[in-house]
Structure formats: structure tokens, C-alpha cells
NUFIDO-556981 format. One line per 4 residues: number of its first residue (from 0); their letters; for each residue x, y, z of C-alpha. Coordinates in nm, 2 decimals, padded with zeros to 4 digits. Each point is the difference from the previous one (the first is absolute). Layout:
<atoms>
NUM> a> X Y Z  ... .
</atoms>
This chain:
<atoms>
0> xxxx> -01.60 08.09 00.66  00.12 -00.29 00.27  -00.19 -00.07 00.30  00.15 00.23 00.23 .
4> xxxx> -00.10 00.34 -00.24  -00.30 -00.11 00.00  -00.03 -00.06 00.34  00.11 00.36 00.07 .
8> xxxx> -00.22 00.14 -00.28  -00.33 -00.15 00.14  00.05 00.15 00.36  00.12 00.34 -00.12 .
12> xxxx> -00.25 00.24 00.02  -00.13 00.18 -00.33  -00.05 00.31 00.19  00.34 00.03 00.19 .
16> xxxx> 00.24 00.24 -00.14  00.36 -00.09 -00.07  00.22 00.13 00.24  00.31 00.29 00.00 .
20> xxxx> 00.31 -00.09 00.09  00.10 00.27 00.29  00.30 00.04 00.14  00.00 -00.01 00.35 .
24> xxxx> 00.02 00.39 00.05  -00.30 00.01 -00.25  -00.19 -00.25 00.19  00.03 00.19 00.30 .
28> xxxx> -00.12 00.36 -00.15  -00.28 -00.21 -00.19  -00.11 -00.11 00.34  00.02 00.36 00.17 .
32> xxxx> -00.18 00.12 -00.25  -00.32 -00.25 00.02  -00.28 00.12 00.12  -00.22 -00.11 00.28 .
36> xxxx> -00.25 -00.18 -00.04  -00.33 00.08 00.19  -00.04 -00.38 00.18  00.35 00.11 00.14 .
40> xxxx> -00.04 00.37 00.09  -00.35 -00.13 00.13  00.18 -00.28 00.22  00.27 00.26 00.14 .
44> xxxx> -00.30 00.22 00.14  -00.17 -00.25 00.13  00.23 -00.14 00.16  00.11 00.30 00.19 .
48> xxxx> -00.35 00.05 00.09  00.01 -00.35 00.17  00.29 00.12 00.17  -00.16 00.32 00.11 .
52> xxxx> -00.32 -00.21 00.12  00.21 -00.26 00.21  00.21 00.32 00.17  -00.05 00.04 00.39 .
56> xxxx> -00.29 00.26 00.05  00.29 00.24 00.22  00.22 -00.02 -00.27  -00.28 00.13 -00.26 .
60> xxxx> -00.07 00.24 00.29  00.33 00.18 00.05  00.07 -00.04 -00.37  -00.34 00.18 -00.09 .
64> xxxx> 00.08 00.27 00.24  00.33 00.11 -00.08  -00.15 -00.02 -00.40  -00.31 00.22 00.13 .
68> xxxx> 00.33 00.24 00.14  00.19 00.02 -00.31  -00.29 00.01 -00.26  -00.05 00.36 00.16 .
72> xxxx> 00.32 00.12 -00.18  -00.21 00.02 -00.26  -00.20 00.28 00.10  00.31 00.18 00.11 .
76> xxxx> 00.19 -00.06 -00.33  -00.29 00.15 -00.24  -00.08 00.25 00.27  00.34 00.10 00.01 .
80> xxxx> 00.06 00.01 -00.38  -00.33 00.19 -00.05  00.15 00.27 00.26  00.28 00.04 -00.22 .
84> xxxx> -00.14 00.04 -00.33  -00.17 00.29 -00.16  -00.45 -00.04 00.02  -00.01 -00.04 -00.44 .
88> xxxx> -00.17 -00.32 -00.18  00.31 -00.21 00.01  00.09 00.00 00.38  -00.19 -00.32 00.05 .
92> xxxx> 00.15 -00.18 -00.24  00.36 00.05 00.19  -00.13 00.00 00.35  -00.19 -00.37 -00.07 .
96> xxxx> 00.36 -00.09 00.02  00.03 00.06 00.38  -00.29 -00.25 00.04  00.20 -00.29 -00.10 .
100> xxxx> 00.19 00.05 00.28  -00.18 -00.17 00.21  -00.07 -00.34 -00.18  00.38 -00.01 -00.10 .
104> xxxx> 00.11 -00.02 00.39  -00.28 -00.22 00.07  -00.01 -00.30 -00.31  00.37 00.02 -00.05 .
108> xxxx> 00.01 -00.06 00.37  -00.25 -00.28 00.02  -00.18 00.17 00.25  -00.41 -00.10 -00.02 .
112> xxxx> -00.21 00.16 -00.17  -00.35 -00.04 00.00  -00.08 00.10 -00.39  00.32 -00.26 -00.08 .
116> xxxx> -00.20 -00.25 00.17  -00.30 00.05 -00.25  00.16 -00.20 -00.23  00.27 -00.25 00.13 .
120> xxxx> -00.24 -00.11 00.29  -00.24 -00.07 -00.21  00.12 -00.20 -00.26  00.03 -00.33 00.25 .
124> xxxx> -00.36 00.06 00.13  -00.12 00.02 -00.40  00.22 -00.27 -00.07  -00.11 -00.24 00.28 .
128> xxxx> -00.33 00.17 00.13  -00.02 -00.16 00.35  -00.18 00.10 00.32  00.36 00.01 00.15 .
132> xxxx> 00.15 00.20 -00.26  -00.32 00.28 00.00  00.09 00.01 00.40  00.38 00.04 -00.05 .
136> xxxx> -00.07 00.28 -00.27  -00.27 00.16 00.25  00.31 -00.02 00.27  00.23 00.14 -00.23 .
140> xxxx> -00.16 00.33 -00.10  -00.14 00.05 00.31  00.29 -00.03 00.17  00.20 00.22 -00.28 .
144> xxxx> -00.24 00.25 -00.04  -00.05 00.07 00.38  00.36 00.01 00.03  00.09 00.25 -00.32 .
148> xxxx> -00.27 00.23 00.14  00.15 -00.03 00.33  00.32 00.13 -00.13  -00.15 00.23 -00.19 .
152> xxxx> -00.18 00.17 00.28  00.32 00.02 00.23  00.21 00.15 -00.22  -00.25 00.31 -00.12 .
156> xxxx> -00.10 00.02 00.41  00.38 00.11 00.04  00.00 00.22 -00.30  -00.30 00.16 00.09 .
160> xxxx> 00.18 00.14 00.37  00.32 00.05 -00.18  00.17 -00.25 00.15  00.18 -00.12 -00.33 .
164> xxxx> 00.07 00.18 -00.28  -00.03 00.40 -00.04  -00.33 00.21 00.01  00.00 00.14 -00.35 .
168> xxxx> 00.01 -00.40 -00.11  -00.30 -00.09 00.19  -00.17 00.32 -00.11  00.07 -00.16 -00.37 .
172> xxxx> -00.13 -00.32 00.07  -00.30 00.14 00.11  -00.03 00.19 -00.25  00.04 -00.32 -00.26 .
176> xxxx> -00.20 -00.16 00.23  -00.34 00.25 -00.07  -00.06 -00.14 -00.36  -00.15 -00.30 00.17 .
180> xxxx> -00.28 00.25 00.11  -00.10 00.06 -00.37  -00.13 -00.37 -00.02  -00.31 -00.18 00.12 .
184> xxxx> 00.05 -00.34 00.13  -00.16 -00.15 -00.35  00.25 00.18 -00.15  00.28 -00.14 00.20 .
188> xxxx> -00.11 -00.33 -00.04  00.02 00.01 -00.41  00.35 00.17 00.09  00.11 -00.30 00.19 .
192> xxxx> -00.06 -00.25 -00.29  00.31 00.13 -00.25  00.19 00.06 00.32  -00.07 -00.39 00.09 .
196> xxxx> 00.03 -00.15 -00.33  00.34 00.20 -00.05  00.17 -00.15 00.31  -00.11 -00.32 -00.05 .
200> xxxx> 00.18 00.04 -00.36  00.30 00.11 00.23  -00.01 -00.32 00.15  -00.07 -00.20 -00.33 .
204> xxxx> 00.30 00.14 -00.17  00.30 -00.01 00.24  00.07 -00.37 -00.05  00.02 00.08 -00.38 .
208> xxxx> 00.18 00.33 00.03  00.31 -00.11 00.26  00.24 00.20 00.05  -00.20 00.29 -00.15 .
212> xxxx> -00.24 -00.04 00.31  00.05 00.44 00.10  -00.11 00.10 -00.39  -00.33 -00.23 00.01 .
216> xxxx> -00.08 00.12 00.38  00.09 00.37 -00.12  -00.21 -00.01 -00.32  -00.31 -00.14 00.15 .
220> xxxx> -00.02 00.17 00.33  00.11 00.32 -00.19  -00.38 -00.02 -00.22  -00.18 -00.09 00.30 .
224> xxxx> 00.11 00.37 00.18  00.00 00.14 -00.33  -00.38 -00.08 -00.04  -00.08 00.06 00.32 .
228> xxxx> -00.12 -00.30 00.03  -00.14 -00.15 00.39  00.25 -00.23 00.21  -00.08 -00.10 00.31 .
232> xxxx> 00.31 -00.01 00.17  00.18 00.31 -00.17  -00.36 00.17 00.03  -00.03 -00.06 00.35 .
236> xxxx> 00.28 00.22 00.11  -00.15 00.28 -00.20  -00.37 -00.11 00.21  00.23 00.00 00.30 .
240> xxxx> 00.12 00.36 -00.02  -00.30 00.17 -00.12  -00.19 -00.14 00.31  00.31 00.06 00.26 .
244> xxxx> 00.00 00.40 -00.19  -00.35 00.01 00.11  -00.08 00.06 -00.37  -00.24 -00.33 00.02 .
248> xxxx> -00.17 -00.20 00.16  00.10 -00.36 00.14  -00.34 -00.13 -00.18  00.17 00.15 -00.35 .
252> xxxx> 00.31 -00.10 00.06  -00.15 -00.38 00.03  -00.27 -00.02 -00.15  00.03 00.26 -00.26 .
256> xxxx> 00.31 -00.14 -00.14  00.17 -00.28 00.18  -00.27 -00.27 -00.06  -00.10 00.11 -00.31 .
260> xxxx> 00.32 00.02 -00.12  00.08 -00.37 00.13  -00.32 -00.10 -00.19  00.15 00.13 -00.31 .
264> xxxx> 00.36 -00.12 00.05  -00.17 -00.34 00.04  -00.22 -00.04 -00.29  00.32 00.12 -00.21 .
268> xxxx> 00.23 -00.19 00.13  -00.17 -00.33 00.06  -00.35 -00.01 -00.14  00.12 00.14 -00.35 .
272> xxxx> 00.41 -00.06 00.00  00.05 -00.30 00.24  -00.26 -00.22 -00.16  00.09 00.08 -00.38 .
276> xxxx> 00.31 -00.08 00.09  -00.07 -00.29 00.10  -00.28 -00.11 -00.24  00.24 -00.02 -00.28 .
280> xxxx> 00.23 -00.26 00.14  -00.32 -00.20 00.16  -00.03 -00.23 -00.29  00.36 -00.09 00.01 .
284> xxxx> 00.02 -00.06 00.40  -00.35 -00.22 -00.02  00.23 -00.20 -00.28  00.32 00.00 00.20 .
288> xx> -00.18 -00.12 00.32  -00.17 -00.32 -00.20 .
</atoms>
């Protein structure tokens, strides 16, 4: 072997693999077909979490309020669908359909949602956990929560004096609306964790899923009305109506479910999803950042 093998032998690496010859066409389907990896998919939420953070608080304002708006066509589209369909065993499992609704108009519109915000806002804050970063998150969902609530409340206010919409759809929205009465607020709370753990997946999985962004919204907001489960923003409509119908109270509607069902959407979105999420790419930042 002459000196220039050898050369080449003793800096190859036992462990690398030869490589395939691709074509170029090959290459490029090779490459589509690559997954993710976490550091990047972890990177891509975090850094539209910065974003989010940095955004002018009116921007997050009118931006949270036209998502508290829209989020209500989730309670119209189930209501709606549960209207049409025959009272047997499978009727929820079709109506959970028309709670999608919602989420679809609001994520794929970028619009701000509070249980979004669970996840991507606090990936910067557990990846550099700063005084100024714990204020910016505390800015952020206070500002986004006040905001989709806001919206939230306008929009049932007008249904509830038939100023949108037709009296027989309001009359089905209420009557959705009455299976938050079944629940006590510890109740709600343990339904807010799968609801906040599932959105923050939604929010986990669009930078791997593009350009199938309406299936993975669909399919995960589709379990969380399926199961019943406690959202805070969604929810609140329902909270909204039942107390503007004079069927409860203002206490119930926030007390009995709206901050218990933020408590849950918070644990299960950040407490449990947020920082798993971000525990298993900690080692490799901490190298990274040496």
C-alpha cells in the first residue's frame, strides 16, 4: 500500500458506512423522505416561540381576540352536527368532527392561541431560564389569554340576543354547552391536562408534518372534543353562554370551569409536554452551546 492509501486508511472511520451512489432525482426523494430530527423540530418551536415573545403586546392582543372569535366555531360546528344527527351511541363520534372547526380557522390562520403558546413559548424560557424570559412568557399568556377570552365573550354576548346567527343554533349551543354542568371543577381540571398535552403535540408536530398541517390539527383537536376533554378557550364560549342563558352562574362559569380548566391545559401542555420535550434534546443543546 503507498503512502497516500494509507494516509486515507488511517483517517477513515471504522464505523462510517460506504456510501450509494444516487442519482440526482434519488438524492432529492432520499432527502424528502428523512426524518426530523428532534434538535431540529425542537429548534423550529423554539424559535417561533421567541418570535411570539418579542411580538408587540397589541399585536398579541388583536391577534388573541379574533382567535378567541373564531375558536367559537367550534361550538357551533359540533352543536350543529349533533342537531342533525339521530340521539344513538355513535353520534359523538361524527359530531367531534364539527369541533375541529374551530382550531382549523384559528392555527392554520396563525391567529394566537393561548394553549399553542403552552408549548412554543416555553421552550426559549426552559432553554434559557432567565428572569427576562419568565417576564416575557408571564406577558405573553397574559396578554393571550385575556385577549382569547375577550373574543370569546363578545362573540357568545351577540349570539345570546340573536344578533348573529339563527335562534335554533344558539338554542343548540346551549344545549352542547350544558355538559359542562355535569363536572366539578376537580374534574375539569384533570380534563384540561389531555386537552393541553394534545395541543401542545399540535404544535410539536407541524414543523415535521408540512404541508399536511389540516390532517395533524384535524386528528388532534378531533380526540380532544371527542373525549370531552377541558379547553380553556373553546370551553369558555360554552361558560359564556350558559351564564348569558341564565342557566349559570358568573362564579361557574369562571371559577367552575375557566380556571380550572387553564390549570389543566397548563400542566398538560407545559408541565408534562413542554418540558419532556425539551428534556430530551437538553443534553445535546448543553453540548452544542460548549
Amino acid at each position: 500500500m503507498n503512502e497516500k492509501s494509507e494516509s486515507a486508511a488511517d483517517k477513515s472511520d471504522p464505523d462510517d458506512e460506504p456510501n450509494v451512489e444516487l442519482s440526482s432525482e434519488e438524492k432529492h426523494q432520499a432527502k424528502d423522505r428523512a426524518s426530523i430530527d428532534s434538535n431540529v423540530v425542537h429548534e423550529v418551536v423554539r424559535r417561533e416561540g421567541h418570535d411570539e415573545l418579542r411580538r408587540p403586546a397589541a399585536s398579541l392582543f388583536w391577534s388573541g381576540l379574533a382567535a378567541g372569535i373564531a375558536i367559537n366555531t367550534s361550538i357551533l360546528g359540533e352543536s350543529l352536527l349533533e342537531q342533525a344527527l339521530p340521539d344513538t351511541a355513535w353520534r359523538p363520534a361524527i359530531s367531534s368532527i364539527g369541533y375541529t372547526l374551530g382550531f382549523l380557522i384559528v392555527i392554520l390562520g396563525r391567529l394566537q392561541l393561548f394553549t399553542e403558546s403552552t408549548l412554543s413559548a416555553a421552550l426559549p424560557v426552559a432553554t434559557n431560564p432567565t428572569w427576562e424570559n419568565l417576564c416575557r412568557i408571564g406577558r405573553l399568556w397574559g396578554i393571550v389569554l385575556i385577549a382569547n377570552l375577550c373574543g370569546s365573550l363578545l362573540i357568545t354576548a351577540l349570539l345570546s340576543v340573536n344578533a348573529i346567527g339563527f335562534s335554533n343554533h344558539v338554542e343548540a349551543m346551549i344545549e352542547l354547552s350544558r355538559k359542562l354542568l355535569d363536572h366539578s371543577p376537580m374534574e375539569t381540571l384533570r380534563g384540561g391536562i389531555p386537552a393541553g398535552f394534545l395541543l401542545a403535540a399540535v404544535a410539536w408536530s407541524l414543523p415535521v408534518g408540512r404541508k399536511q398541517e389540516f390532517w395533524i390539527i384535524f386528528f388532534f383537536t378531533y380526540f380532544v372534543g371527542l373525549g370531552g376533554f377541558s379547553h380553556v378557550v373553546a370551553g369558555s364560549g360554552e361558560a359564556w353562554l350558559l351564564w348569558l342563558s341564565g342557566e349559570a352562574s358568573l362564579g361557574f362559569a369562571l371559577f367552575g370551569f375557566i380556571l380550572p380548566a387553564l390549570a389543566g391545559n397548563v400542566i398538560g401542555g407545559t408541565l408534562i409536554f413542554a418540558l419532556l420535550a425539551h428534556a430530551q434534546v437538553h443534553n445535546e443543546i448543553a453540548e452544542n452551546s460548549d
